[in-house]
ChimeraX commands (.cxc) that place a marker at each C-alpha (Angstrom):
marker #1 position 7.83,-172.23,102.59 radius 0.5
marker #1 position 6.27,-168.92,101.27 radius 0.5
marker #1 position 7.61,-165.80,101.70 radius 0.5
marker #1 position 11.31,-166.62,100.47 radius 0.5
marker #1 position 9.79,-168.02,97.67 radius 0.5
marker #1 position 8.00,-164.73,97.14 radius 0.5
marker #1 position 10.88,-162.70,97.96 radius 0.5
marker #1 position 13.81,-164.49,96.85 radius 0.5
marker #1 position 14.70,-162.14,93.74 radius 0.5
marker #1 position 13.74,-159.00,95.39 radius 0.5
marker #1 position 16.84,-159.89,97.69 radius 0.5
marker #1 position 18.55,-160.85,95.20 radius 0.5
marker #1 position 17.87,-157.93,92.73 radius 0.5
marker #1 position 19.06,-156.11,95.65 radius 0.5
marker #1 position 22.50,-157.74,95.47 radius 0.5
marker #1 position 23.09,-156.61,92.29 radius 0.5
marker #1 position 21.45,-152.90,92.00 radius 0.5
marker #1 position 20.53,-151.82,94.95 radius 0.5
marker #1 position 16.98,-151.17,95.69 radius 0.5
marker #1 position 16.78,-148.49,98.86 radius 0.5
marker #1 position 15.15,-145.80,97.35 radius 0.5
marker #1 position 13.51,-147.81,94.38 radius 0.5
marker #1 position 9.79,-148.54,93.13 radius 0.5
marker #1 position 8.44,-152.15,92.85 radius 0.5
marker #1 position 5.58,-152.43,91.44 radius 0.5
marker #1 position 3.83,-156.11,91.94 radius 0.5
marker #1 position 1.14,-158.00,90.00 radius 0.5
marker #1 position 0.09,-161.34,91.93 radius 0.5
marker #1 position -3.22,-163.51,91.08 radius 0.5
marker #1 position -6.25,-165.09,93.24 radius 0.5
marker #1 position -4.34,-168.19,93.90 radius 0.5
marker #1 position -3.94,-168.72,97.91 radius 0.5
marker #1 position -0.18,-168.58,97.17 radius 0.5
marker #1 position -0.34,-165.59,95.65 radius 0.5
marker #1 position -2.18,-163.93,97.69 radius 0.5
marker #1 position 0.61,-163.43,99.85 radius 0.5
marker #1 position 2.68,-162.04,97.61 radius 0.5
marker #1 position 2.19,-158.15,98.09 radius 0.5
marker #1 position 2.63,-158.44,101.55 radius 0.5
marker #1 position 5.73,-160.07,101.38 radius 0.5
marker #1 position 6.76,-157.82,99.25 radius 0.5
marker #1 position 6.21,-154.34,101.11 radius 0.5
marker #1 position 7.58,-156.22,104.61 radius 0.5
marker #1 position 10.68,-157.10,102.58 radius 0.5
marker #1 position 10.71,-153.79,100.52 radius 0.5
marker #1 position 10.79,-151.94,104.13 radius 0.5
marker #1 position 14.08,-153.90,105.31 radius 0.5
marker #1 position 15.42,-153.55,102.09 radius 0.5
marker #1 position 14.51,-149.70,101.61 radius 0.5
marker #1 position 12.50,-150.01,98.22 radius 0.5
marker #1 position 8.71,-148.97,98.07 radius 0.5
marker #1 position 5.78,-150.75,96.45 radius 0.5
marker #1 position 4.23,-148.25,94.23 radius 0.5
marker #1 position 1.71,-150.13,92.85 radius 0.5
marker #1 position -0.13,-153.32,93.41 radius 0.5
marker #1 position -2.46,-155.30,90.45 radius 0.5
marker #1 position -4.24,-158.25,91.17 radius 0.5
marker #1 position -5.55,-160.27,87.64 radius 0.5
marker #1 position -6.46,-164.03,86.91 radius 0.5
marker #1 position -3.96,-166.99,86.78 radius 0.5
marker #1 position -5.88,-167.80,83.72 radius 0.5
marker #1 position -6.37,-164.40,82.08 radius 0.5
marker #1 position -5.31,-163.49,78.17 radius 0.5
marker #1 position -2.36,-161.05,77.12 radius 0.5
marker #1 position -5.70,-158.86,76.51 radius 0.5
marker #1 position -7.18,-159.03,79.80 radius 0.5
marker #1 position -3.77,-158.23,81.71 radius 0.5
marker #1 position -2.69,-155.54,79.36 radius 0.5
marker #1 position -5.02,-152.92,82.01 radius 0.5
marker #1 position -2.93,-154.20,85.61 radius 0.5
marker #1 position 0.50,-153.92,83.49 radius 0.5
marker #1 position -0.52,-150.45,81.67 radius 0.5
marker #1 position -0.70,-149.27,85.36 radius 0.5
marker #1 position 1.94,-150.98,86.86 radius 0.5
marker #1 position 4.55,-149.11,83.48 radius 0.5
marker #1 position 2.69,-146.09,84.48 radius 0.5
marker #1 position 3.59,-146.10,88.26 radius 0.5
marker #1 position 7.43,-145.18,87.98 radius 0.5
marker #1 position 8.57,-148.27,89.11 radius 0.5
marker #1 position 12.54,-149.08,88.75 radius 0.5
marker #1 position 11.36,-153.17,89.24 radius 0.5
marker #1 position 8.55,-155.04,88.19 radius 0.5
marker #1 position 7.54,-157.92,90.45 radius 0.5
marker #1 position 5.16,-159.71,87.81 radius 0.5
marker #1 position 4.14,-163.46,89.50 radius 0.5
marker #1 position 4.73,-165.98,86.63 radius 0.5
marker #1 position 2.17,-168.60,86.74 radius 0.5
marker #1 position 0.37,-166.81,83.87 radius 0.5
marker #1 position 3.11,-166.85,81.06 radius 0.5
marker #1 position 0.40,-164.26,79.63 radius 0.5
marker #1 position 1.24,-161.35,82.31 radius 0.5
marker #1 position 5.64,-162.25,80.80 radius 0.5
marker #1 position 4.05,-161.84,77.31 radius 0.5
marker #1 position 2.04,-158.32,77.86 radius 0.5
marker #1 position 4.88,-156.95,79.76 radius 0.5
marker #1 position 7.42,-157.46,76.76 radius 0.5
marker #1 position 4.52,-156.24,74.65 radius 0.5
marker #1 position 4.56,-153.41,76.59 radius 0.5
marker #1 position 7.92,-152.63,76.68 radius 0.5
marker #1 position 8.48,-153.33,80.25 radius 0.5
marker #1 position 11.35,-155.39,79.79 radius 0.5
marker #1 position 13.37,-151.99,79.88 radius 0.5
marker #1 position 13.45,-152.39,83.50 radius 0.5
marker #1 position 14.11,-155.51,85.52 radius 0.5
marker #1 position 11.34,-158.12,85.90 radius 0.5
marker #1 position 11.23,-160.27,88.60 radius 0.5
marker #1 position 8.99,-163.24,90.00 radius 0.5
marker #1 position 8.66,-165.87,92.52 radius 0.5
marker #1 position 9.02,-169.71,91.65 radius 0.5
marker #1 position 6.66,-170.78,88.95 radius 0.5
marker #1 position 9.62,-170.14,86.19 radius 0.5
marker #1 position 11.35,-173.61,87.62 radius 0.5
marker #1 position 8.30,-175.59,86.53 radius 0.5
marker #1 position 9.28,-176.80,82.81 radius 0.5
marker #1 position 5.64,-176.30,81.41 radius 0.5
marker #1 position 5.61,-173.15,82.95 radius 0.5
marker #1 position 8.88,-172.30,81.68 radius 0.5
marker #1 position 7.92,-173.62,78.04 radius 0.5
marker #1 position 5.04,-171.55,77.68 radius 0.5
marker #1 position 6.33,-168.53,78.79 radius 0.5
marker #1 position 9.34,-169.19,76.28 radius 0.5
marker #1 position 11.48,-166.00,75.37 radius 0.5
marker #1 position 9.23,-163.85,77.11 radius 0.5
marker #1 position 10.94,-165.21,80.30 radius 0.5
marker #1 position 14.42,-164.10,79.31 radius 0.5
marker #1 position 15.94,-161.91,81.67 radius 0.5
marker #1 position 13.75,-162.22,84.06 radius 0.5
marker #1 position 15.07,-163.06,87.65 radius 0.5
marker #1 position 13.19,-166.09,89.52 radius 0.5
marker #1 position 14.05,-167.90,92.91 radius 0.5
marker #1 position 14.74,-171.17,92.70 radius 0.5
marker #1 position 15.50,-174.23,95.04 radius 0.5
marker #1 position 18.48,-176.07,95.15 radius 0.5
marker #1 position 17.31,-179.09,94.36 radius 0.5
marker #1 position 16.45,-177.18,90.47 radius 0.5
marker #1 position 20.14,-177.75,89.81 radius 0.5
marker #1 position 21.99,-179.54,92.12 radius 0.5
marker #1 position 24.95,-179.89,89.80 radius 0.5
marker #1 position 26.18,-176.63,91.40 radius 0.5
marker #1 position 25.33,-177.44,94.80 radius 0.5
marker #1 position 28.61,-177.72,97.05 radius 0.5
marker #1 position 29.43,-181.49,98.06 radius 0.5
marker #1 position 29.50,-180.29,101.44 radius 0.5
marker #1 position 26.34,-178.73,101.74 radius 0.5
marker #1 position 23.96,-180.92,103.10 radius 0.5
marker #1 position 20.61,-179.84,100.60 radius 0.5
marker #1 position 22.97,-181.70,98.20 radius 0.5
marker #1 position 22.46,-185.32,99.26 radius 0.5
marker #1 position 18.61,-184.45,100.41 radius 0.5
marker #1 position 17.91,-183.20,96.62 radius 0.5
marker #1 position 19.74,-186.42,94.83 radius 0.5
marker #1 position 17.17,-188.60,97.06 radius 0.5
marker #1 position 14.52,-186.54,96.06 radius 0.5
marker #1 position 15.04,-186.36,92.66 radius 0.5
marker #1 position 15.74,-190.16,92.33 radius 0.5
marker #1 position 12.43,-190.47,94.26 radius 0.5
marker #1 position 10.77,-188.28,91.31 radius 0.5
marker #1 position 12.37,-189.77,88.76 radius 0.5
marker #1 position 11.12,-193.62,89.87 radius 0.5
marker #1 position 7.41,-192.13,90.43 radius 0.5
marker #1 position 7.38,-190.13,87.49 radius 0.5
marker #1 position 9.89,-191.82,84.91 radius 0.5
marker #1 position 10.25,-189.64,81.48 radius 0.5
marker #1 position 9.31,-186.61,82.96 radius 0.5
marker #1 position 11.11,-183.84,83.69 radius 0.5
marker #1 position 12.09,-183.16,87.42 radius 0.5
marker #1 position 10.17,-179.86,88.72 radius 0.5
marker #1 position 9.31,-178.65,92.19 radius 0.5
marker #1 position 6.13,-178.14,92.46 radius 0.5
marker #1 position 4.81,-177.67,96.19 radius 0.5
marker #1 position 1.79,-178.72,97.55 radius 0.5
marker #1 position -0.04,-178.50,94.31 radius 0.5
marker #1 position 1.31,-181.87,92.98 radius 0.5
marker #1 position 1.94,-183.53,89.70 radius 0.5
marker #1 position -0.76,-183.81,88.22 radius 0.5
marker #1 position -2.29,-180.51,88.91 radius 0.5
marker #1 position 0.32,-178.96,87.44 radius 0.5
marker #1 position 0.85,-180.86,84.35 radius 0.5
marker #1 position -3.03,-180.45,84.13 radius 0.5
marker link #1:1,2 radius 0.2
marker link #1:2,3 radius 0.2
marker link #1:3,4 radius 0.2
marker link #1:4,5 radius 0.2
marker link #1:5,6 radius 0.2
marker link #1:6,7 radius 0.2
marker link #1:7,8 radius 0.2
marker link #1:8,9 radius 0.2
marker link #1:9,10 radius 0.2
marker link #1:10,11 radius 0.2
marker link #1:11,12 radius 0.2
marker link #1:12,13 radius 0.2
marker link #1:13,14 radius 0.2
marker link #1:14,15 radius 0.2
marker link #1:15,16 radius 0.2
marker link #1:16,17 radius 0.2
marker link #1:17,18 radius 0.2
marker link #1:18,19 radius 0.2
marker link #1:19,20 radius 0.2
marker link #1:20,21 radius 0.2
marker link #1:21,22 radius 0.2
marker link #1:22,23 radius 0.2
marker link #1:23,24 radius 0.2
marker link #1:24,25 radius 0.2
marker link #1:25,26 radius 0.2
marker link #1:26,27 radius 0.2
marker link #1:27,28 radius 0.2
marker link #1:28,29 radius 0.2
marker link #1:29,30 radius 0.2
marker link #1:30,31 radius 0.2
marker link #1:31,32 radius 0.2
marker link #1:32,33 radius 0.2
marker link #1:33,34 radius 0.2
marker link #1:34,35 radius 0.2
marker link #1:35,36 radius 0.2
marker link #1:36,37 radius 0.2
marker link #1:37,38 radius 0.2
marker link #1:38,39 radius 0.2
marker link #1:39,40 radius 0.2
marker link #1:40,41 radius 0.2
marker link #1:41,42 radius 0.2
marker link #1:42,43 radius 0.2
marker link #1:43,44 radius 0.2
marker link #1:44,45 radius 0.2
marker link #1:45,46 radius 0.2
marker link #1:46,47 radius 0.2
marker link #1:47,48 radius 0.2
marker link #1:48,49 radius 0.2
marker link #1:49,50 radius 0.2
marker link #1:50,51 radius 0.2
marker link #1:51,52 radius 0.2
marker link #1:52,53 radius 0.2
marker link #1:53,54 radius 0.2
marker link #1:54,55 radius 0.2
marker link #1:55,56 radius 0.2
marker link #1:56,57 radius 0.2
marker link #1:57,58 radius 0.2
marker link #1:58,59 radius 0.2
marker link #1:59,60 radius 0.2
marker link #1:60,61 radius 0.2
marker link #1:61,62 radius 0.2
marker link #1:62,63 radius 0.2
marker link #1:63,64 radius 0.2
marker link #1:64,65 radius 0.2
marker link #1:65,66 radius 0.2
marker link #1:66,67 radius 0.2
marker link #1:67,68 radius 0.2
marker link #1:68,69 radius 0.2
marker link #1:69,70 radius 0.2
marker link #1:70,71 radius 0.2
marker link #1:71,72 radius 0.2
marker link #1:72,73 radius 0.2
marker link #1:73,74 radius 0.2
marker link #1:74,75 radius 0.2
marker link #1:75,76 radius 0.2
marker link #1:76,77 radius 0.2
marker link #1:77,78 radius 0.2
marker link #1:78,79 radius 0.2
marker link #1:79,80 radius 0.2
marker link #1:80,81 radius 0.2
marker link #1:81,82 radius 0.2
marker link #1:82,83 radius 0.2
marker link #1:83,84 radius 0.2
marker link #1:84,85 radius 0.2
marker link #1:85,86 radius 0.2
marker link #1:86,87 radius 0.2
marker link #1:87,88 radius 0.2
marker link #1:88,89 radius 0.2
marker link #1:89,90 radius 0.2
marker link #1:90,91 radius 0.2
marker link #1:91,92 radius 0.2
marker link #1:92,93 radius 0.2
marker link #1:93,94 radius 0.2
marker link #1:94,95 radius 0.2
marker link #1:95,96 radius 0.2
marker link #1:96,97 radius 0.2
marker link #1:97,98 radius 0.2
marker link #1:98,99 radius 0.2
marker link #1:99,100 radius 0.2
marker link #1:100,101 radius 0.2
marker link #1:101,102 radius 0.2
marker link #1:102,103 radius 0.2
marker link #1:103,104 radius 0.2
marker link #1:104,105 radius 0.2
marker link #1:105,106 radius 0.2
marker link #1:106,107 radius 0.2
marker link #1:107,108 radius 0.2
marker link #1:108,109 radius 0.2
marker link #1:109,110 radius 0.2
marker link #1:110,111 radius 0.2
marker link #1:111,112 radius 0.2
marker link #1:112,113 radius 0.2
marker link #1:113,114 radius 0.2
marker link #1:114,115 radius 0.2
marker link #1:115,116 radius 0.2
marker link #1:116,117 radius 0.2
marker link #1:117,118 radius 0.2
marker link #1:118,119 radius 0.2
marker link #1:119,120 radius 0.2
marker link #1:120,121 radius 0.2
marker link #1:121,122 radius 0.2
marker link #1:122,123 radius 0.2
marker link #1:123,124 radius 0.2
marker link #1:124,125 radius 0.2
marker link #1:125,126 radius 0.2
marker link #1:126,127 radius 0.2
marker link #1:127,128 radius 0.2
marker link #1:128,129 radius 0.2
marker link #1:129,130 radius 0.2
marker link #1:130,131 radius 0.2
marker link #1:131,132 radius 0.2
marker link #1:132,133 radius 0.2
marker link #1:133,134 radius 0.2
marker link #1:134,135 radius 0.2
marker link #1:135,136 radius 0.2
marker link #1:136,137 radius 0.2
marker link #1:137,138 radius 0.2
marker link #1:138,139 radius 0.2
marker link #1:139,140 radius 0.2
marker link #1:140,141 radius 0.2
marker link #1:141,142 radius 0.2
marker link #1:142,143 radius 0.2
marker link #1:143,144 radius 0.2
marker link #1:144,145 radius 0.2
marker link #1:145,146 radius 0.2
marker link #1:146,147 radius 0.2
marker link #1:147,148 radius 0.2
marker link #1:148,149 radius 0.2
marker link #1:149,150 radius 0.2
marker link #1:150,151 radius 0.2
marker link #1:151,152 radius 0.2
marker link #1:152,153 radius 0.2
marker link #1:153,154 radius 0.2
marker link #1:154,155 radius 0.2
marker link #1:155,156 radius 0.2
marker link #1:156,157 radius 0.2
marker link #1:157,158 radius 0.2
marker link #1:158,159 radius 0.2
marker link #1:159,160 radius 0.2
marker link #1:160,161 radius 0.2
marker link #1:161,162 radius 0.2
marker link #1:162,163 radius 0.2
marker link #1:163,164 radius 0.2
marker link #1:164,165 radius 0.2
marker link #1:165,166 radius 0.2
marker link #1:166,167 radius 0.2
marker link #1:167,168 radius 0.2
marker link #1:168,169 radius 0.2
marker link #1:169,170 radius 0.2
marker link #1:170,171 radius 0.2
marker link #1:171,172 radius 0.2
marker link #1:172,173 radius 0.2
marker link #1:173,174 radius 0.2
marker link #1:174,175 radius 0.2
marker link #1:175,176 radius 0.2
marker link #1:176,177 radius 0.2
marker link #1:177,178 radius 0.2
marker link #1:178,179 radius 0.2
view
């Protein structure tokens, strides 16, 4: 799985304004994940009719301070939609700073990972983040057949890791990410 994950709100932003003739711009980080993000973006932006305006690459580590240069640019480009990658909960923080919550803000996956989601806290309000099934499978038809995959999975989890929340979290693994 990648470039769904990447592009999942861009589709669905889509859905609900409309993006042919609009301006993305996208801030990713050196991770190998998100390295794929831009072009995922402009290959989706060209069957969806939007245009990537603007592309800033920071640190997954980096201070409010050190992203406040990529996101300066990225307000400045005349984007309609910010695609801002949120496994820095720093890059959510600068952007509200900002004032780039005017406009929507979107991002891939990270936002389903409770830390992640914790420290980013009200500065990930509003914004619009794909998400798998299995994330709540409480509204998950009965008769679709993710349903039954994600309650064994889950209960899986939950036996390996009891008292911790349930989270998704790819190939980089438990620990890494509680790390």
């Amino acid at each position: 799985a990648g470039r769904e994950y990447a592009t999942s709100s861009l589709v669905y932003e889509d859905e609900q304004i409309g993006l042919d003739g609009k301006k993305v711009a996208v801030m990713h980080y050196e991770t190998d994940f998100s390295q794929q993000i831009p072009e995922a973006i402009e290959g989706r932006c060209e069957d969806l009719g939007c245009e990537v305006v603007d592309v800033e690459e920071a640190a997954s580590t980096d201070a409010v301070d050190a992203l406040t240069p990529q996101l300066t640019k990225m307000k400045s480009s005349g984007a309609d939609v910010y695609y801002i990658e949120s496994l820095n909960p720093n890059a959510l923080a600068g952007a509200v700073q900002l004032g780039m919550d005017d406009k929507p803000i979107i991002a891939e996956q990270w936002l389903t990972v409770p830390p992640l989601a914790e420290a980013a806290g009200k500065n990930a309000e509003g914004v619009i983040f794909g998400g798998h099934k299995c994330r709540a499978p409480e509204v998950v038809a009965e008769s679709d057949p993710a349903k039954k995959w994600c309650e064994d999975y889950i209960a899986a989890y939950e036996r390996m890791f009891p008292g911790e929340p349930f989270a998704l979290f790819s190939i980089y693994g438990y620990d890494a990410v509680q790390t």
